[in-house]
C-alpha positions in Angstrom: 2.9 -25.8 -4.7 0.3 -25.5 -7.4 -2.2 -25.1 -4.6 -0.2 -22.0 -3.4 0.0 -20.3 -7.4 -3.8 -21.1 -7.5 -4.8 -19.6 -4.8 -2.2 -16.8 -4.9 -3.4 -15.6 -9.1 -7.1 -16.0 -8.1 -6.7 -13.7 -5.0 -5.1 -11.5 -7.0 -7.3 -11.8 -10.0 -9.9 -11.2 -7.9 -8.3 -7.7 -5.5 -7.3 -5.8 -8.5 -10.2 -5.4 -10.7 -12.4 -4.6 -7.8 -9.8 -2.0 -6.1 -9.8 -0.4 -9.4 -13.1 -0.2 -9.5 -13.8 1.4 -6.0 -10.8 3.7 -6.5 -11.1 4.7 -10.1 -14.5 5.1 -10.1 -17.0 4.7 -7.1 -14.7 6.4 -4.6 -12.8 9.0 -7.0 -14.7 12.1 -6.9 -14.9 11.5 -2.7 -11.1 11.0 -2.5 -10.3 14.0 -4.9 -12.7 16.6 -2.8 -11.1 15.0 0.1 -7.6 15.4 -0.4 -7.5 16.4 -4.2 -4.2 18.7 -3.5 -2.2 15.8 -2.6 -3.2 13.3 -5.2 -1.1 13.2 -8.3 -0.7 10.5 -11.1 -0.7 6.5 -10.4 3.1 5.6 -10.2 2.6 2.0 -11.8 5.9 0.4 -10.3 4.8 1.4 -6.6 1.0 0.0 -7.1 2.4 -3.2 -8.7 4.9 -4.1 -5.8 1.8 -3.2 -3.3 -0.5 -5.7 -4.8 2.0 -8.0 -5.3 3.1 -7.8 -1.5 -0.5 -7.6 -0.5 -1.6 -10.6 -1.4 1.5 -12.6 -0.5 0.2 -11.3 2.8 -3.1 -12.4 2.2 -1.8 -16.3 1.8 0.6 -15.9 4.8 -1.7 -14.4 7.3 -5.2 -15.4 6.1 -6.2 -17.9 3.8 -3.1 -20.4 2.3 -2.9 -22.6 5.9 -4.5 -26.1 5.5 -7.4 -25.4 8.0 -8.8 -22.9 6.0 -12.4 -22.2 5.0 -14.3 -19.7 3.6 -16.1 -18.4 7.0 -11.9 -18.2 8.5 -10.7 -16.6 5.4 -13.9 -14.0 5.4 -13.0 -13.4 9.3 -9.4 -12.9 8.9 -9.6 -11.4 5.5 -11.6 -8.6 7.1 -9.2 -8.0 9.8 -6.1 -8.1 7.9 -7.5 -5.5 5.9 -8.7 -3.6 8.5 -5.5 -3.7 10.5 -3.5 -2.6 7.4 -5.6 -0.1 5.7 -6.0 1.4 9.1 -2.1 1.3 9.8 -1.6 3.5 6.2 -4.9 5.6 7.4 -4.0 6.6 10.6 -0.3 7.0 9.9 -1.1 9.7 7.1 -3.8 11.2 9.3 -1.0 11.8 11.9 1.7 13.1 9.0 -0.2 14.5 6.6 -2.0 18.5 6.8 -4.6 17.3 4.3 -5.6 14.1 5.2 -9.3 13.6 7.2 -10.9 11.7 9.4 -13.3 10.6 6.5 -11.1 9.8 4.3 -9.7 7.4 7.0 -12.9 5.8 8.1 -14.1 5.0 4.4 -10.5 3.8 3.3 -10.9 1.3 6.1 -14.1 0.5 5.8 -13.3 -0.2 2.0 -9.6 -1.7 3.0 -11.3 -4.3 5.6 -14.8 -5.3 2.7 -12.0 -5.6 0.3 -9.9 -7.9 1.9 -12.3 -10.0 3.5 -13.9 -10.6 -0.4 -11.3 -11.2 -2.3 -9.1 -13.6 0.0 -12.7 -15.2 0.5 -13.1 -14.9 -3.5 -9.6 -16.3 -4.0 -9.6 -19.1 -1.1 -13.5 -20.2 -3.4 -11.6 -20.6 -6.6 -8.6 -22.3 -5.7 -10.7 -25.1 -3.9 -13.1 -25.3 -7.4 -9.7 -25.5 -9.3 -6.9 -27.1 -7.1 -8.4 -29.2 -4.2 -6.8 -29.5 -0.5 -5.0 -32.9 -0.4 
């Protein structure tokens, strides 16, 4: 069970700084000329509940089983991410009058290098601090 808080608080400790970073500042001014008009402020309760959701799917689907290693976890990281992010990208490209086919491809791309790094990240730490038994 300590295993499982470990690796859960690293993967998180490790997605959340770096999403900030790529959506607060790297990708900002490309999202707001994108789809500026729809953006409004960050709703704190709503992000919260997604990163803590998110990276219980991370453990579930990619790096919490016994077998795993970093090259699984970099693998299945990426394609958790990319399955996801692309499920919210394309769902708002079919809904939503504003949104583009560029914002889609570089949420994706982002959604996929994310994921695959920080369950990678997480599954690194939790083996330096709490060992498989």
């Amino acid at each position: 069970m300590q295993r499982y808080a470990v690796l859960y608080l690293s993967t998180l400790i490790v997605l959340v700084p770096v999403d900030f970073l790529f959506l607060g500042v790297i990708g900002k001014s490309f999202f707001t000329t994108e789809v500026g008009d729809m953006l409004g402020e960050v709703r704190l309760a709503p992000a919260i509940l997604f990163y803590l959701l998110y990276v219980a799917g991370i453990l579930i689907f990619v790096n919490a089983h016994h077998g795993a290693t970093w090259r699984s976890t970099l693998l299945y990281g990426a394609m958790f991410g990319l399955f996801c992010y692309a499920t919210f990208e394309l769902t708002s490209l079919s809904l939503l009058r504003h949104w583009t086919w560029p914002v889609v491809v570089v949420d994706v791309s982002w959604g996929t290098a994310v994921t695959a790094f920080a369950s990678t990240a997480g599954l690194l730490i939790a083996n330096a601090i709490a060992p498989k038994m």
